[in-house]
C-alpha positions as CSV (number, residue, x, y, z in Angstrom):
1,X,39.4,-19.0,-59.7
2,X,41.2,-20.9,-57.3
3,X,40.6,-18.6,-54.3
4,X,37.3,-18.7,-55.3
5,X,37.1,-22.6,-55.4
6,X,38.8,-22.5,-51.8
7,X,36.6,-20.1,-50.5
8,X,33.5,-22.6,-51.0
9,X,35.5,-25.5,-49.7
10,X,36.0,-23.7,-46.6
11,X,32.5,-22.5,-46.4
12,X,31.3,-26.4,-47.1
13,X,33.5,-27.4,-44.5
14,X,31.7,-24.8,-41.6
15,X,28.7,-25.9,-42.5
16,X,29.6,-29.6,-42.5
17,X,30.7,-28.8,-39.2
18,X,27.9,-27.0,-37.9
19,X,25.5,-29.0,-38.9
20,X,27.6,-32.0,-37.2
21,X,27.9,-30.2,-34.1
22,X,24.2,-29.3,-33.9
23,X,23.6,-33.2,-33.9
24,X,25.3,-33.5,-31.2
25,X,24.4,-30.2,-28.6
26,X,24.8,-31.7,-25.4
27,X,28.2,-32.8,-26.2
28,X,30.0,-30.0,-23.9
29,X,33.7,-30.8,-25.3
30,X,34.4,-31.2,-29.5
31,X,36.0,-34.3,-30.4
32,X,35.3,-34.4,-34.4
33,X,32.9,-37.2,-36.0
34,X,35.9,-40.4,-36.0
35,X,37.2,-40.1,-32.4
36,X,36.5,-38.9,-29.0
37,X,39.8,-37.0,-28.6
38,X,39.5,-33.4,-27.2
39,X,41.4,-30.5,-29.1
40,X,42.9,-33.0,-32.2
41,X,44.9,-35.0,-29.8
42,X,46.8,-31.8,-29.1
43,X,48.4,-31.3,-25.6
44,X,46.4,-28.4,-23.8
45,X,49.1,-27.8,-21.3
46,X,51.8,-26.8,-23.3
47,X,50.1,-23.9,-25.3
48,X,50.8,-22.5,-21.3
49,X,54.1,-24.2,-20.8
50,X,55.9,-23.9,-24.5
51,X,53.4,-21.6,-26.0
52,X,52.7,-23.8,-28.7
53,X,50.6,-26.2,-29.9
54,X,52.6,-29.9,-29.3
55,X,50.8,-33.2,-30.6
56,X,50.0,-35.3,-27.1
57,X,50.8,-39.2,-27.2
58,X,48.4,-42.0,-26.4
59,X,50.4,-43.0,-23.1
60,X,50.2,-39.8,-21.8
61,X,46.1,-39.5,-21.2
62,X,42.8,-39.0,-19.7
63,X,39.2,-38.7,-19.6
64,X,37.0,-35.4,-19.0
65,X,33.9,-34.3,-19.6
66,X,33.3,-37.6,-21.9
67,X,36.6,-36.9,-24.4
68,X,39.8,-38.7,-24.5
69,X,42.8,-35.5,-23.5
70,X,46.3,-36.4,-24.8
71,X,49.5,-35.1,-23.8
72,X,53.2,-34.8,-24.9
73,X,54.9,-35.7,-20.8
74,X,53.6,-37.1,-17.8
75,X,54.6,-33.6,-15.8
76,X,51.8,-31.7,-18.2
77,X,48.9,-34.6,-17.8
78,X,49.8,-34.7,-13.6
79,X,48.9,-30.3,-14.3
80,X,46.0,-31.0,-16.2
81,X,44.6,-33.6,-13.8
82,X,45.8,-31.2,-11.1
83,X,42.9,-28.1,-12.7
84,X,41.7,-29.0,-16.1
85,X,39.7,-26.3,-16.0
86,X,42.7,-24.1,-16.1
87,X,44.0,-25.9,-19.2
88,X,40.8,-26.8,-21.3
89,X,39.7,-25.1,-24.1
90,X,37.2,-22.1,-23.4
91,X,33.3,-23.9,-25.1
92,X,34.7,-26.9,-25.1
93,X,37.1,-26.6,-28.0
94,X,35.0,-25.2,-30.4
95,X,35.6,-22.0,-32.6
96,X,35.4,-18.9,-29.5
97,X,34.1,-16.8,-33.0
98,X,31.3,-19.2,-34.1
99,X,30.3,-19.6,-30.8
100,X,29.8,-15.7,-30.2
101,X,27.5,-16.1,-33.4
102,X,30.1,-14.5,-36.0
103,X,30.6,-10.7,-36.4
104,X,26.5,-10.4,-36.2
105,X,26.2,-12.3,-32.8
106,X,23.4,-14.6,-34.2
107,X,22.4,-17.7,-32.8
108,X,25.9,-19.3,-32.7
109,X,27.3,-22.5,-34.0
110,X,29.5,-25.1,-32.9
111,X,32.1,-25.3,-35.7
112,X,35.3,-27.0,-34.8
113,X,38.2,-25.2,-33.4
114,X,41.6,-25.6,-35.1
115,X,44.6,-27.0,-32.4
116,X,46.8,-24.4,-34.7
117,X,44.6,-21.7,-34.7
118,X,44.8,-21.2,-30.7
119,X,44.9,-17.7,-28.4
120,X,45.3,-17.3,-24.6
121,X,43.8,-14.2,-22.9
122,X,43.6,-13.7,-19.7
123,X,44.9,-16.9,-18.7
124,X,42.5,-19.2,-20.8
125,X,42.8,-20.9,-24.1
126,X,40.8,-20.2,-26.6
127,X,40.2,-22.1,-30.1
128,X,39.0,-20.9,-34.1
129,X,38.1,-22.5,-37.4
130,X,40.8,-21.1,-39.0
131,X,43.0,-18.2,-39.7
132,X,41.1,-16.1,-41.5
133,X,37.9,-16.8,-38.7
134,X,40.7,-16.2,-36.3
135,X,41.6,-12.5,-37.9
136,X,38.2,-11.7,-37.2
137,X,38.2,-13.5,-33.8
138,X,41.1,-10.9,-32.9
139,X,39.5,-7.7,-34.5
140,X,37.0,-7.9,-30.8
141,X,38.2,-10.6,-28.5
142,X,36.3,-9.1,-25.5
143,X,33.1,-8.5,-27.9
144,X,33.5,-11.9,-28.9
145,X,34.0,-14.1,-25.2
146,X,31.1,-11.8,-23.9
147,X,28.9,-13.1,-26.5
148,X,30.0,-16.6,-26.7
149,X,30.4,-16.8,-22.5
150,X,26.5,-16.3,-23.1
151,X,25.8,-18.5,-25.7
152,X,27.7,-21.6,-24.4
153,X,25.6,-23.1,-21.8
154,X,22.7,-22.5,-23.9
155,X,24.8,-24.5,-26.8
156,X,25.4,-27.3,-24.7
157,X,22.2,-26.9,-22.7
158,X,23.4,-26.2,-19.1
């Protein structure tokens, strides 16, 4: 019963969040309802540096593409403002799976990502709703980044 209970919690929560995200299209990076911080104040730079996620600090920071990105040191905010490209999340931060449109690749949705739920291929960093969405995630990564790498622009409406 439990598992059950959770089960519809978390499937509340996705569609909280897609229907939260969908208000809000032409927002390119996800920064949650309460705050305008990309990636859950999270450091971007060190899932490359430690190969972890590490909690940035309001001293070390800066704006991109309309969201507030924190850091843990000066050193990985100077390499962020040096190529954020090379350090932001791939759709902005939100789930790489939802935004491929799931296992069916339907019209995709822009549920969160989860900061702890985090995978770097081929040099980018990419971000999923949670572990379970993230199991999935890994069961086609390239399937999944082809579809979403698609699906993006047309999210945000490049």
């Amino acid at each position: 019963m439990k598992q059950m209970i959770s089960k519809i919690l978390a499937s509340a929560l996705v569609l909280f969040g897609v229907s939260v995200a969908a208000a809000a299209e032409e927002d390119p990076i996800y920064t949650g309802l309460f705050n305008n911080r990309a990636v859950g104040g999270y450091d971007t730079v060190a899932y490359f540096t430690e190969g972890k996620p590490v909690k940035g600090e309001k001293k070390f920071s800066t704006e991109y593409m309309g969201a507030n990105w924190r850091f843990s040191s000066q050193e990985n905010l100077d390499l962020f403002l040096a190529d954020p490209a090379k350090y932001a999340p791939q759709y902005g931060g939100y789930c790489a799976w939802a935004m491929a449109g799931g296992e069916k690749g339907e019209r995709p949705y822009g549920a969160s990502g989860d900061p702890k739920q985090w995978e770097i291929v081929d040099g980018k960093l990419y971000l999923n709703y949670d572990a379970s969405v993230k199991e999935d995630w890994l069961k086609d990564i390239p399937g999944f980044i082809s579809k979403a790498n698609t699906f993006y622009p047309q999210f945000v409406g490049e």
